[in-house]
matplotlib code that plots the C-alpha trace (Angstrom):
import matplotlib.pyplot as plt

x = [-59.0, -58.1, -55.8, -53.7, -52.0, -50.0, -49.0, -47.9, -44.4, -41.3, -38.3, -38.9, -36.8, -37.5, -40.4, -42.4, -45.0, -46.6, -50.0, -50.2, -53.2, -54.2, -56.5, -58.0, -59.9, -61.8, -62.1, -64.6, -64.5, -65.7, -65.0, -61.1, -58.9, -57.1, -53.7, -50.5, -47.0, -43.4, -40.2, -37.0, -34.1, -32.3, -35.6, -38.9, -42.2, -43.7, -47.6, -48.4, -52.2, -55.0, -58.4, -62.0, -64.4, -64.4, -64.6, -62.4, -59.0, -56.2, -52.3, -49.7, -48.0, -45.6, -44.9, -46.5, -49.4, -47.7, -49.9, -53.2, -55.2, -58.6, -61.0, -63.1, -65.9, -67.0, -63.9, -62.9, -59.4, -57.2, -54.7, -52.3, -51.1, -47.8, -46.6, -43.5, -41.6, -38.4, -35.1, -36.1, -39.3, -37.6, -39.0, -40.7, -44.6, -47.3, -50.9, -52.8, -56.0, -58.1, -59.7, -62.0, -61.3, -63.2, -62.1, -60.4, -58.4, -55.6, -53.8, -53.5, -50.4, -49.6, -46.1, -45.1, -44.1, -40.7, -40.7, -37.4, -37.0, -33.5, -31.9]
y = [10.3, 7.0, 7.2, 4.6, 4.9, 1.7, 2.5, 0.3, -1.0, -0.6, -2.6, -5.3, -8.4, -11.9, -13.2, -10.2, -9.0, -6.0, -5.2, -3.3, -0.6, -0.1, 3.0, 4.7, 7.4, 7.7, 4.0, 1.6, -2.2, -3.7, -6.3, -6.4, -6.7, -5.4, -6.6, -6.9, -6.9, -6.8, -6.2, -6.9, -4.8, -6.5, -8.6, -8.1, -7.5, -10.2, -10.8, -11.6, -11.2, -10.7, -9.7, -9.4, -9.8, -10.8, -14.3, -14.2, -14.0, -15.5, -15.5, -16.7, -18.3, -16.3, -15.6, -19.7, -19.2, -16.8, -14.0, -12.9, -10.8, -9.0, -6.8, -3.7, -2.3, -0.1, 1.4, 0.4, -0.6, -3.7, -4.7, -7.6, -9.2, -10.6, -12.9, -14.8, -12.1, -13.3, -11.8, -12.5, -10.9, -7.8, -5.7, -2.5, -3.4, -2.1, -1.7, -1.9, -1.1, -2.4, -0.2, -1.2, -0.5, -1.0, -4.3, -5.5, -3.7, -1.3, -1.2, 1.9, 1.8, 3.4, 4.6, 1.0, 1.0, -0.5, -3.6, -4.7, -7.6, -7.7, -10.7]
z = [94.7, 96.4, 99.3, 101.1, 104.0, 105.9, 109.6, 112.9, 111.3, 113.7, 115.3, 117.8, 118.4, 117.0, 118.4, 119.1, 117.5, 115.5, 113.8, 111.0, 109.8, 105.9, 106.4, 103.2, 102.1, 98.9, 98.7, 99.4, 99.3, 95.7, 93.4, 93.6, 96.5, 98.9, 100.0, 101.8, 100.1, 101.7, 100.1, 101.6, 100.7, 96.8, 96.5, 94.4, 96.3, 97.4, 97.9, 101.7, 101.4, 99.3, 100.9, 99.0, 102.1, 105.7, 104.6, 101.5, 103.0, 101.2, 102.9, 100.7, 103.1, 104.3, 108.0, 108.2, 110.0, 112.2, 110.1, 110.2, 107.9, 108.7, 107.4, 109.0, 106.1, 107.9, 108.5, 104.6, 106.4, 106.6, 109.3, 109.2, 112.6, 113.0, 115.9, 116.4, 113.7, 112.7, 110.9, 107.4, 108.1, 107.9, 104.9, 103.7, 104.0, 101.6, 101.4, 98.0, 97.1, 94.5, 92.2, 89.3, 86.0, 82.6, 82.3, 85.4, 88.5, 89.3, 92.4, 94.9, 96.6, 100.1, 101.1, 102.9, 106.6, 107.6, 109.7, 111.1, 113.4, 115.1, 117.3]

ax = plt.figure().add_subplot(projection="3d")
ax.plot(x, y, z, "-o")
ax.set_aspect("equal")
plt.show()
């Protein structure tokens, strides 16, 4: 059974920073991705990142550059590193792992971490 769990979220104030953890068990990187998501409270989820390999990172362009996604394999983990946070990235943060099904993949979802970013 796949497990995800997001961790590192917190407050800090606008400008700071904060690195988030996606650590599994029962998973191993394959053919789908991995990913970040954030919902702010009243608003849908909204993609942040998609990873498939160390050199297949997609960011949606949220945070503007400001965010980083990474990879360990060995460690079958993701992390996401945000500098220069602002208000409006204030939002619940989710991991999601990619699992494959028959015909295509299903998403594993972690619990989310709460980021708030105050002034």
């Amino acid at each position: 059974q796949v497990k995800v769990v997001e961790s590192g979220g917190g407050s800090v104030k606008v400008g700071g920073s904060l690195m988030l953890s996606c650590t599994t068990s029962g998973y191993t990187f394959n053919s789908c991705v991995m990913g970040w998501y954030r919902q702010a409270p009243g608003e849908e989820r909204q993609m942040v990142s998609h990873i498939l390999s160390d050199r297949d990172i997609y960011m949606s362009g949220i945070g503007q550059g400001s965010f980083t996604a990474s990879q360990d394999k060995a460690k079958n983990a993701i992390y996401l590193q945000m500098n220069r946070l602002e208000t409006e990235d204030t939002a619940v943060y989710f991991c999601a792992a990619g699992v494959p099904t028959r015909d295509s993949c299903t998403n594993v979802w972690g619990q989310g971490t709460q980021v708030t970013v105050s002034s």
